[in-house]
C-alpha positions, 0 to 999 in steps of 0.5 A: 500500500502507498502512503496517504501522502502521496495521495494527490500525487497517485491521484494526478498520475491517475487522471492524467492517464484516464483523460488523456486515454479518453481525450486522446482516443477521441481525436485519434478517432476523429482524425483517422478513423476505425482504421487498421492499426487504429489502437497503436495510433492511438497508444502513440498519440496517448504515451506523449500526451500522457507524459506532458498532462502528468507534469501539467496536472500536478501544477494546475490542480491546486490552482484549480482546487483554489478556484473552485473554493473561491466558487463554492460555498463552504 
């Protein structure tokens, strides 16, 4: 088991991988098509993303977390 300190960070290596799959299907879709060999364009479109949107992630997370408080009420 992973100490509880690490929590934002597993949680933005989480969520980066899961959207930046997702986001990254969806235009590899878009731009190719259910072509032969879509999933390895997919999977090279995805790995490149996925290692800028795990950095980005982590840096504007907490500003998005401060954001969103500033929103809400409490």
């Amino acid at each position: 088991m992973i100490p509880a300190r690490f929590a934002p960070v597993l949680f933005g290596f989480v969520l980066s991988c899961l959207m930046s799959f997702v986001v990254s299907g969806i235009s590899t879709f878009r731009n190719a098509g259910l072509v032969d060999g879509f999933f390895g364009y997919w999977i090279g479109a995805w790995l490149p993303s996925w290692f800028i949107a795990f950095p980005i992630v982590l840096v504007v997370g907490p500003v998005a977390r401060r954001i969103v408080g500033r929103l809400v009420k409490a």
